[in-house]
C-alpha positions in Angstrom: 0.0 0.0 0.0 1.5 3.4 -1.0 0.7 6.3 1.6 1.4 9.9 0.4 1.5 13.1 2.1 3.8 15.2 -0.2 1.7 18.3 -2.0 2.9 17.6 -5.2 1.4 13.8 -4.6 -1.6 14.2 -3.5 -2.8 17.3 -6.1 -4.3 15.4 -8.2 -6.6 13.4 -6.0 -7.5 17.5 -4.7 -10.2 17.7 -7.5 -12.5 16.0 -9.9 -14.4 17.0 -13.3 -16.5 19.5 -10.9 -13.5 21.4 -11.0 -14.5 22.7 -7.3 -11.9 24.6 -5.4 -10.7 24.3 -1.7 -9.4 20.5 -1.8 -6.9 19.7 0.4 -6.4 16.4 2.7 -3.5 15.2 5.2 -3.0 12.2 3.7 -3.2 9.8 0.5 -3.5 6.0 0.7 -3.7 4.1 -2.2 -4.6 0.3 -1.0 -4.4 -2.6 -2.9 -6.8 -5.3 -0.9 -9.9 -5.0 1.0 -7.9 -5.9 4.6 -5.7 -2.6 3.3 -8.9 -0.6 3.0 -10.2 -1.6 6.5 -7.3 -1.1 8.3 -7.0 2.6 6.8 -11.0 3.0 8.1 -10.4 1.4 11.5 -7.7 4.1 11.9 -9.5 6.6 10.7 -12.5 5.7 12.9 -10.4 5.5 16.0 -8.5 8.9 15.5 -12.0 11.0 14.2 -10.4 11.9 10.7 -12.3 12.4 7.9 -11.9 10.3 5.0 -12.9 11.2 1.2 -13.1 8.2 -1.2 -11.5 8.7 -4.7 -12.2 6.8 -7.9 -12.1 8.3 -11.3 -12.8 11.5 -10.2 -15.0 11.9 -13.4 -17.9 13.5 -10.8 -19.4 16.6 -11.8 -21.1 17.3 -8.1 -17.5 17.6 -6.2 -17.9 13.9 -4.4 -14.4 13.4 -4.7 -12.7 16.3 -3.2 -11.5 15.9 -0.1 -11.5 18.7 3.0 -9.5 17.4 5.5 -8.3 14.0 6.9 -7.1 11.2 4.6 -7.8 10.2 0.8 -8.8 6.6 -0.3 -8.2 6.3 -3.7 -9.3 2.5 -5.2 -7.2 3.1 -8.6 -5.3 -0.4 -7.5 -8.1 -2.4 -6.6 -9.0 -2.9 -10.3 -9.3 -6.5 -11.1 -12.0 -8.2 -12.9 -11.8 -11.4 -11.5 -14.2 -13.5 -13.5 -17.1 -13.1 -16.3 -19.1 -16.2 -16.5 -20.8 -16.5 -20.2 -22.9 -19.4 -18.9 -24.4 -17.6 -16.0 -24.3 -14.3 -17.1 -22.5 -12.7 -14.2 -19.5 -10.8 -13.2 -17.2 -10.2 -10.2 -15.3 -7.2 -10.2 -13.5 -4.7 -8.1 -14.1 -1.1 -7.4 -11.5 0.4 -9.2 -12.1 -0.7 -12.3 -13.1 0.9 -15.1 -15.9 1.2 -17.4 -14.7 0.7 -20.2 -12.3 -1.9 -20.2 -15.5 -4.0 -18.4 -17.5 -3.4 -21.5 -14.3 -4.5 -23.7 -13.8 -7.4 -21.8 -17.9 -8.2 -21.5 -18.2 -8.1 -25.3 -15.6 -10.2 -25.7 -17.8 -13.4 -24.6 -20.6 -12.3 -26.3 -22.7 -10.3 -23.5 -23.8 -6.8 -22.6 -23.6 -5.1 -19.6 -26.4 -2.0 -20.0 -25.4 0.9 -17.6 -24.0 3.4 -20.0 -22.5 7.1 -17.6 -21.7 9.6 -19.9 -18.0 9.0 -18.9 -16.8 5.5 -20.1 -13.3 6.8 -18.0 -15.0 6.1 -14.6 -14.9 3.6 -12.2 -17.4 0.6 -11.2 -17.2 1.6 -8.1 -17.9 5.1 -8.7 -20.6 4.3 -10.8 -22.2 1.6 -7.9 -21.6 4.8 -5.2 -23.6 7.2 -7.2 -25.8 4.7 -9.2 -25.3 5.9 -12.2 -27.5 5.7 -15.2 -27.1 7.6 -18.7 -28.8 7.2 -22.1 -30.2 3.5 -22.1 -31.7 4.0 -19.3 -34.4 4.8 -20.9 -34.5 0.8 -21.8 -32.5 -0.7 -19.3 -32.7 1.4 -15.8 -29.8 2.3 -13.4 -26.7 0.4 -12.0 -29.0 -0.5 -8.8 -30.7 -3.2 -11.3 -27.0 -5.3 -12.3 -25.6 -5.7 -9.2 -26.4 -8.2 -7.3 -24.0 -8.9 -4.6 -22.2 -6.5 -2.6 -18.7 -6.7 0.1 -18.4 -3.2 1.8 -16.2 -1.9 4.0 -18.2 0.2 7.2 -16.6 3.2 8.8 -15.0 0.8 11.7 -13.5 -1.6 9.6 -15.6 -4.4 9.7 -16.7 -6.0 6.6 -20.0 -7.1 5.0 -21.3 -9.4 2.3 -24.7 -8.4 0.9 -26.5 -11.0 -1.9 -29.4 -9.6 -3.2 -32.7 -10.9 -1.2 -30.4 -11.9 2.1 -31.6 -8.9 3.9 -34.6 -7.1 3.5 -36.4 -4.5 5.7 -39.3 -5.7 7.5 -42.6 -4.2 7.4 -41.9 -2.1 10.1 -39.2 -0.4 8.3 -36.2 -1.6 9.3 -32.8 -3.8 9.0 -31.3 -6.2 11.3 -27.8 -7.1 9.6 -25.2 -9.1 11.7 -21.5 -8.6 11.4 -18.2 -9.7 12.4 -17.6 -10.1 16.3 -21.3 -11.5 16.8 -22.9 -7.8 16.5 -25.8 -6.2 15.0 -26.6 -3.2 12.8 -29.8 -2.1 13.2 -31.2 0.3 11.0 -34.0 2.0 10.0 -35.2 2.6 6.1 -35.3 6.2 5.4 -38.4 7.4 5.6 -38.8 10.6 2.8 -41.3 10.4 0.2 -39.8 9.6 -2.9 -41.3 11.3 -6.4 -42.7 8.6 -8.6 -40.5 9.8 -11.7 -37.9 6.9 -14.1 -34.9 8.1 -13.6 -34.2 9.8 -9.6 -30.7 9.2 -7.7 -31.3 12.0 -5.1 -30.8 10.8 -1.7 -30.3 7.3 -0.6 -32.6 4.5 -1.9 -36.3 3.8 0.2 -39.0 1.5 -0.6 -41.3 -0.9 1.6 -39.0 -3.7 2.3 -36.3 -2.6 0.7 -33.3 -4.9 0.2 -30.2 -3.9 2.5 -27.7 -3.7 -0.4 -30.1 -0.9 -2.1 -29.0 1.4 1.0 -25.6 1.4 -0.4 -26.0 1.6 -4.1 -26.5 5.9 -4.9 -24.9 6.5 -1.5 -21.9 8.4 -2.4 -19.5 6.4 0.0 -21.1 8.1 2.8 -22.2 4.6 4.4 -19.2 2.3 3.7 -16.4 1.2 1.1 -17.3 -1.1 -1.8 -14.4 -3.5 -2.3 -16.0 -6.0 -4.3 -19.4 -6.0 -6.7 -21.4 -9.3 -8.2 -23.2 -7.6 -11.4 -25.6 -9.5 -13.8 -24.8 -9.6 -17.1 -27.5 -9.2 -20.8 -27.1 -11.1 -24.0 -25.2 -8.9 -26.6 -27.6 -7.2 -28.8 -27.8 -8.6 -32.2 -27.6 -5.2 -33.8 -28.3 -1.7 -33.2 -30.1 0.7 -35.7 -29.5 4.8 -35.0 -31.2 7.9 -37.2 -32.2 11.6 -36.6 -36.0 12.4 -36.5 -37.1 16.1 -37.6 -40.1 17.3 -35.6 -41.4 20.5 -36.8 -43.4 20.7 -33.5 -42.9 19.8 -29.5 -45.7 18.7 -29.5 -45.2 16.1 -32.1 -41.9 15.5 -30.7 -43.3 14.5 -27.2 -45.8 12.6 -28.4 -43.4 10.3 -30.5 -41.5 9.7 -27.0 -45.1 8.7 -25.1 -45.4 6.4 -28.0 -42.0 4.9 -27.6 -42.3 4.7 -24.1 -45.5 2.2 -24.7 -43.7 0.2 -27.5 -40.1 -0.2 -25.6 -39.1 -3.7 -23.6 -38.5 -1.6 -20.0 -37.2 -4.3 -17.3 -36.2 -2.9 -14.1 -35.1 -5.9 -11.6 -37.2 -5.6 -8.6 -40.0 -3.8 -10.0 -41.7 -6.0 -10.9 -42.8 -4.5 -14.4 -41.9 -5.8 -17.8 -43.8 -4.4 -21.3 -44.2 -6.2 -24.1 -41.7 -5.1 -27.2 -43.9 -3.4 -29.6 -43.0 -1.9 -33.1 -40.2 0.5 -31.5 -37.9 -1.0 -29.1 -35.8 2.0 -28.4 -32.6 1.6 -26.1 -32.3 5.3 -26.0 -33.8 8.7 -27.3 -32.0 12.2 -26.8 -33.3 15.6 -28.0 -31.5 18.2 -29.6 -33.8 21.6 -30.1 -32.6 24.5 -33.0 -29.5 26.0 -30.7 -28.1 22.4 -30.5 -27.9 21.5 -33.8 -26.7 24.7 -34.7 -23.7 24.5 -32.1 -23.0 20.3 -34.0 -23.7 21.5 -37.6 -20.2 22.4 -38.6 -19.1 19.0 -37.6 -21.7 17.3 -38.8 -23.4 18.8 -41.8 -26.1 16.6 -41.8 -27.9 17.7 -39.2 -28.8 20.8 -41.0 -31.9 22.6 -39.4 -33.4 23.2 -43.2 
């Protein structure tokens, strides 16, 4: 494990895409195992210092900028350490990234959905803030691949969720054991959510809610993932892609309520699933009259005429 406290070493772990000012930390630790990780948090814990989790730094919202106390960054936990064609599933660690998982996922033939903006981030990064992007309008979030969990808490000790081991009880609450024979108990957050597709405010609620959602969208405020279980698709056959003039919104909207009816939408523990219809869109994006005229000297064919 390298552990850095040099200026000149740590500024570029002071800042991500956000470009927010003020960073500055004591120390950087850059583990390479999950026992590494929860020693660093145990310390941490004992001594009352603050400690900022770094991936990619590809966040927009400043989640990665450190004010104080020590720097995680998971750049060295970035393994994938299997891809099973047969069973569709994946094991992989935090740090690593994007787009070397799709590379190595469409190598044996399957898809893995969750498409960020930024194919530079990491898995983890993308599991901490539950991240979503353009097919989403098809395929949901990153909540609905991963199906197993390990997380590191704030003390050190370390816990393995599998999707449907721990759910909250009608009451509204979680009884999880961990090492040392003790218990976490914890209560679902209690907030109305608004009934909307596509919403990563805040962390996850629902009516018996499985334990491992609570993580997913957190931010790294409620532990460290070192290791994720994510479900894998079938690789699409083929893809088709065009540009659609409207001359009116209200055509325009109308198209997407249309599309919306027609499109396969599975969400994993939801419970809802639409028959394909004539348009099975993976994803729509709209570009009004000052858009295309910022693109149309690259590309000429998407003249507003």
């Amino acid at each position: 494990m390298q552990v850095k406290t040099q200026l000149e070493d740590l500024q570029n772990y002071l800042t991500d895409a956000s470009n927010m000012p003020g960073g500055h930390a004591e120390k950087l630790f850059v583990p390479e195992s999950e026992d590494e990780i929860a020693e660093i948090l145990r310390e941490a814990n004992e001594k009352r210092i603050p400690v900022t989790i770094s991936g990619a730094r590809t966040g927009t919202v400043g989640g990665a900028v450190p004010f104080g106390g020590y720097v995680i960054s998971l750049e060295r936990l970035n393994k994938i350490k299997s891809i099973d064609k047969a069973s569709m599933r994946a094991i992989v660690e935090p740090g690593v990234i994007l787009a070397d998982f799709q590379k190595a996922v469409d190598a044996e033939g399957l898809f893995y959905p969750p498409d960020p903006t930024e194919w530079s981030c990491q898995i983890g990064g993308t599991v901490a803030t539950n991240a979503s992007g353009a097919r989403s309008f098809k395929y949901g979030a990153t909540r609905d691949y991963v199906e197993r969990l390990r997380v590191a808490l704030v003390d050190g000790d370390v816990l393995e969720f599998r999707r449907g081991e721990h759910r909250a009880s009608e009451t509204g609450g979680f009884s999880i054991r961990v090492p040392n024979d003790k218990s976490i108990h914890v209560r679902v957050p209690s907030y109305d959510r608004p009934n909307v597709t596509k919403n990563v405010s805040g962390y996850f609620n629902e009516p018996t809610m499985d334990a491992m959602d609570l993580f997913i969208g957190s931010e790294g405020t409620l532990g460290v993932v070192t290791e994720i279980g994510l479900t894998l698709r079938p690789k699409p056959v083929g893809l088709f892609s065009g540009i659609v003039f409207f001359k009116n919104h209200a055509d325009l909207l109308a198209f997407v309520d249309d599309v919306k009816v027609d499109s396969l939408v599975t969400r994993r523990g939801r419970g809802s699933e639409n028959v394909s219809g004539p348009i099975d869109a993976s994803l729509i994006e709209y570009f009004d009259e000052r858009a295309l005229s910022f693109i149309a000297e690259k590309f000429p064919e998407t003249s507003r005429q």
